[in-house]
C-alpha positions in Angstrom: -123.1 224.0 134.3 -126.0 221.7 134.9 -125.9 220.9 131.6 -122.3 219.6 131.7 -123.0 217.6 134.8 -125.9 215.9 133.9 -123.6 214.9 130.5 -121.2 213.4 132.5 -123.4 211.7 134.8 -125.2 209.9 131.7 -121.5 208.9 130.1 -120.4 207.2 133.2 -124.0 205.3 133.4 -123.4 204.3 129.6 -120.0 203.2 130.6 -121.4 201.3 133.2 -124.0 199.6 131.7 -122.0 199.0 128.7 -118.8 197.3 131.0 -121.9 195.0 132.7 -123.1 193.8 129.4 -119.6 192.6 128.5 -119.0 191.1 131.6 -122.1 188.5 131.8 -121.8 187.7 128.5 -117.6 187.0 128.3 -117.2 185.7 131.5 -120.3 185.0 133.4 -122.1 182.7 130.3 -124.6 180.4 131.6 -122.1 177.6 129.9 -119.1 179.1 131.8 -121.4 178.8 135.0 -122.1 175.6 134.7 -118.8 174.6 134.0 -117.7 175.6 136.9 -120.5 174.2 139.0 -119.7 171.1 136.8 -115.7 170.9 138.2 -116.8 171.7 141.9 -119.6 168.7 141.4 -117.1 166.4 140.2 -115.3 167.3 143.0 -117.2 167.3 145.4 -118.3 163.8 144.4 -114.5 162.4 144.6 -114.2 163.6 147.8 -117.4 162.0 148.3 -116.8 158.8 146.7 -113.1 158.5 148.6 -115.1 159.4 152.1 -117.8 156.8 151.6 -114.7 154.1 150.5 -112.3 155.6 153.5 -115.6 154.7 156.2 -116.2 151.2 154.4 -112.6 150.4 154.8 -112.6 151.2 158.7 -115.9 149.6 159.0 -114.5 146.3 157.6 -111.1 146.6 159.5 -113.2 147.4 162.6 -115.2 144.4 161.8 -112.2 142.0 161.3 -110.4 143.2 164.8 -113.9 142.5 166.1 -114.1 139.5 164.5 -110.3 138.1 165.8 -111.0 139.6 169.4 -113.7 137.3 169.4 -112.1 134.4 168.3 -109.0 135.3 170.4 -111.3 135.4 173.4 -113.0 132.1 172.5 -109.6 130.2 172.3 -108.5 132.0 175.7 -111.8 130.8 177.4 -111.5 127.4 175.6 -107.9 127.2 176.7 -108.8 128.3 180.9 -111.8 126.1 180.8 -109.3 123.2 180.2 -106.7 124.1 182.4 -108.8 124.8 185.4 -111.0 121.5 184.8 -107.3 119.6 185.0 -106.5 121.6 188.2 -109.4 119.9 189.5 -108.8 116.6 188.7 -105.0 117.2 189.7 -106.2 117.9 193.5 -108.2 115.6 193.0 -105.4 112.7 192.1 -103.3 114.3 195.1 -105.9 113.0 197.7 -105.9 110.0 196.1 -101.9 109.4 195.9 -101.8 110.1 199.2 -104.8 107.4 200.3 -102.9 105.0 198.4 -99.4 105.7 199.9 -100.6 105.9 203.3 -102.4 102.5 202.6 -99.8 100.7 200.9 -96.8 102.1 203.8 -98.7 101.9 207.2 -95.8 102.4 209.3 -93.1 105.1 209.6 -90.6 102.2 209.8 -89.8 101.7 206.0 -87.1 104.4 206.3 -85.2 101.4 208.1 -84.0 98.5 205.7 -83.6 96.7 208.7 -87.6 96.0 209.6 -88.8 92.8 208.8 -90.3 94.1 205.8 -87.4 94.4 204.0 -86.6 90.6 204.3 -89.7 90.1 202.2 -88.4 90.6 198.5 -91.9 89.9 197.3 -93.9 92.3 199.9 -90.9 95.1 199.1 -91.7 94.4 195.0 -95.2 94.9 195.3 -95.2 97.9 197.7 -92.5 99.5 195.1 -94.5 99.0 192.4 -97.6 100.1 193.5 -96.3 103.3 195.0 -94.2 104.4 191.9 -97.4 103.3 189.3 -99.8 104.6 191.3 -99.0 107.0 194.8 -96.7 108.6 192.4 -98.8 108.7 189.1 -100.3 111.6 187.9 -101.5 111.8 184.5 -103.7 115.3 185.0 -100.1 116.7 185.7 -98.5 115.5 182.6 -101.7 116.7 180.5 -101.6 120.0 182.2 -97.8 120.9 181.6 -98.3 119.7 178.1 -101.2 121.5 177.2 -99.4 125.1 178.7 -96.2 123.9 176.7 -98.7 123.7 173.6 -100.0 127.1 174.4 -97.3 129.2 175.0 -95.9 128.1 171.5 -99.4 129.5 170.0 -98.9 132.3 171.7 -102.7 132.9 173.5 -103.4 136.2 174.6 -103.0 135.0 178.6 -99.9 136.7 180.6 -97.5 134.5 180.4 -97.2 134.5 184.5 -100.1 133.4 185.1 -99.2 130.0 182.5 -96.4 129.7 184.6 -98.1 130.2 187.6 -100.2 126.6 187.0 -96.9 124.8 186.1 -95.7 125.6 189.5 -99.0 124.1 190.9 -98.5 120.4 189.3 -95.7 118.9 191.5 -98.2 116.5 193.0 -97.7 113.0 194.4 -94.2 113.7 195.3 -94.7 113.1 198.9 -91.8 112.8 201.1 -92.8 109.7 202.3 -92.7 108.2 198.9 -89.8 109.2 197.7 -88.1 108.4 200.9 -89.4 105.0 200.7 -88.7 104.5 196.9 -84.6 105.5 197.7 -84.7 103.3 200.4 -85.8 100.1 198.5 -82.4 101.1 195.9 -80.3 100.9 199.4 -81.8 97.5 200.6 -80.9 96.1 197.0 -77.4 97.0 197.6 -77.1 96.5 201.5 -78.9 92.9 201.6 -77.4 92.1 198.4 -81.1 91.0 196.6 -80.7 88.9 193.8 -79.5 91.0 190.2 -83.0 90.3 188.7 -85.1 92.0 191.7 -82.9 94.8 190.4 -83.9 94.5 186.7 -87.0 94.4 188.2 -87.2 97.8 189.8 -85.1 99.1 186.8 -87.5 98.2 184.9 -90.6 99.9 186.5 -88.4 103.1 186.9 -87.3 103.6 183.4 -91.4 102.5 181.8 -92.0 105.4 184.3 -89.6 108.1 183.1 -90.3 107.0 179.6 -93.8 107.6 179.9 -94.6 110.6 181.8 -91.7 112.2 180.2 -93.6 112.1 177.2 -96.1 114.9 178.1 -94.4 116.6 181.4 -90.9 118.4 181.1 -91.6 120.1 184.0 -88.1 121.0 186.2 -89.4 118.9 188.9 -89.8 116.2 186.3 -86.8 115.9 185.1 -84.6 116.4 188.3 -86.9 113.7 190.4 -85.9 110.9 187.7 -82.3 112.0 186.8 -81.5 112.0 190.5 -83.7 108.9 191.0 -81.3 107.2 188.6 -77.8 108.9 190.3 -79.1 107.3 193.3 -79.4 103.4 191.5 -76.1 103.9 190.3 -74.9 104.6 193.7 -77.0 101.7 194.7 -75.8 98.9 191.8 -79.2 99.3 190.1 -77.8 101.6 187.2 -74.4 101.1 186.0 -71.5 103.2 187.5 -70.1 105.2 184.3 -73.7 106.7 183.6 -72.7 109.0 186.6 -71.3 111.5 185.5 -73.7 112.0 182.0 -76.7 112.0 184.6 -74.4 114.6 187.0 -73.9 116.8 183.5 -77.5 116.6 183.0 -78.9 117.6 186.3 -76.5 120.5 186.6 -77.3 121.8 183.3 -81.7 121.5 184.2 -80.8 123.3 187.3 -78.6 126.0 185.2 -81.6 126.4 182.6 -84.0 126.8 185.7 -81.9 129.2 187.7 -81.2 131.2 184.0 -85.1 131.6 183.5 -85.8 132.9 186.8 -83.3 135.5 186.7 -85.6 137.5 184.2 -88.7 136.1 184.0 -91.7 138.2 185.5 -92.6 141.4 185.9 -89.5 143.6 184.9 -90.4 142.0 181.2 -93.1 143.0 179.0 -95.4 140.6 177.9 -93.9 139.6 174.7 -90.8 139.5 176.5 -92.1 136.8 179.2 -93.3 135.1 176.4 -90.5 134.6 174.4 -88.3 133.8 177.4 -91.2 131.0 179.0 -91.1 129.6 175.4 -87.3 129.3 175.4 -87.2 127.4 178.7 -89.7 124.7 177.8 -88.1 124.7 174.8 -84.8 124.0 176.5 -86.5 121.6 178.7 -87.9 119.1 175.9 -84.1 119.1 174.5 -83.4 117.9 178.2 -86.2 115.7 178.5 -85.0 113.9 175.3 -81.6 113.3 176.4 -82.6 112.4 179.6 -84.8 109.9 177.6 -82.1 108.4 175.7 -80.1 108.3 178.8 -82.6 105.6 180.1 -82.9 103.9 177.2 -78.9 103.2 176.7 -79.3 102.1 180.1 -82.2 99.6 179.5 -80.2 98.3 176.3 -76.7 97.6 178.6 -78.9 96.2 181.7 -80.7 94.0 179.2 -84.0 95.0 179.5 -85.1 95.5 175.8 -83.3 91.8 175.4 
């Protein structure tokens, strides 16, 4: 019984041993092991290669977003240096329009074509000129609007508002005693019938004035002063009659684009939003501007100015 046991127990270990040696040397070769180290190598060193190329990538990309922030936040730093240096100087010309003015009117009585004054077409002439070219000039204004005009069509990465929110700040030297004063000179051409060349005259230093600033500033404020400024000289005699209604057209229609952007500008829009709808004012503005512009000059031409 042993006997058989111990038989059976040396067959099976044969069998074993036998089975083993196949195995290592069919399937387990040390050429069949390294091939298949080989393939997970290779692998491995794909992944590897596509890892090292995948970081690279983002480290580049990370570099260049880097790299345009930078830029980005050097142009809106360039740009707020500029703007706030021109704030300056436009409080700055705002004292100094209104040391003029109060120099060149002294008393309250120039609202009254009546005062001896205005029997001096000379004094009246001088006093005119001097507060339109200089109590009402404002060049930091003009540069101002037009450099925000400039930047909102680059689209900087500034909220929009806050662009805005300087444009509102540059209606300077528009005193009321000025502009008072300046209508009141168009009545005492009319009223004390001055001679038709004083009116050429103070045509003529309105429209260089409107041709000028309107070159840089389309600002609202801009555009209604003169076109209003020239509705009243052709109630006046200074601007002829049928220009009326063009210049009534075109002061309702600056009004209507005004009244239009305030409706949706601010802060119910996104960014991109206020953006597109700021640029699409001023935009709407220059085409104003320019026809308020040849406006003047087919006045000019018919008053004989240009002759």
């Amino acid at each position: 019984m042993k006997n058989s046991l111990y038989k059976i127990l040396l067959f099976s270990a044969l069998l074993i041993i036998v089975a083993l040696t196949l195995y290592f040397k069919n399937v387990v070769e040390p050429s069949h092991v390294r091939e298949h180290y080989n393939e997970d190598a290779k692998e491995s060193r794909a992944i590897r290669k596509a890892r090292v190329e995948e970081i690279e990538k983002s480290e580049k990309e990370r570099y260049q977003r880097a790299e345009k922030v930078q830029i980005f936040d050097e142009e809106v730093d360039e740009l707020n240096r500029g703007l706030n240096i021109l704030e300056q100087k436009i409080q700055s010309r705002q004292i100094y329009c209104l040391k003029v003015l109060n120099e060149t009117i002294e008393s309250d009585e120039y609202i009254d074509i009546n005062t001896e004054m205005y029997n001096d077409i000379e004094l009246i002439k001088e006093k005119f000129s001097t507060v339109l070219n200089e109590a009402m000039l404002r060049p930091e204004a003009d540069e101002l609007f037009s450099t925000v005009y400039k930047a909102v069509e680059s689209d900087p990465k500034v909220d929009p508002r806050l662009l805005f929110a300087r444009l509102e700040r540059i209606d300077i030297c528009r005193d009321a005693k000025s502009l008072n004063f300046i209508d009141t000179v168009f009545e005492a051409y009319r009223l004390k019938n001055w001679p038709r060349s004083v009116g050429i005259e103070i045509l003529t230093d309105v429209t260089t004035v409107i041709k000028s600033t309107l070159e840089k500033n389309k600002s609202v404020e801009n555009l209604l002063y003169f076109t209003n400024a020239l509705l009243i000289m052709s109630d006046n005699g200074l601007v002829p009659a049928n220009y009326t209604s063009e210049l009534e057209d075109l002061s309702r229609r600056i009004n209507e684009n005004h009244s239009m952007f305030k409706e949706v500008f601010g802060n119910q829009q996104t960014r991109e939003d206020n953006f597109i709808t700021l640029s699409d004012y001023l935009r709407k503005n220059e085409e104003l501007s320019i026809e308020l512009r040849q406006v003047t000059a087919d006045i000019e031409n018919v008053s004989g100015i240009n002759y």
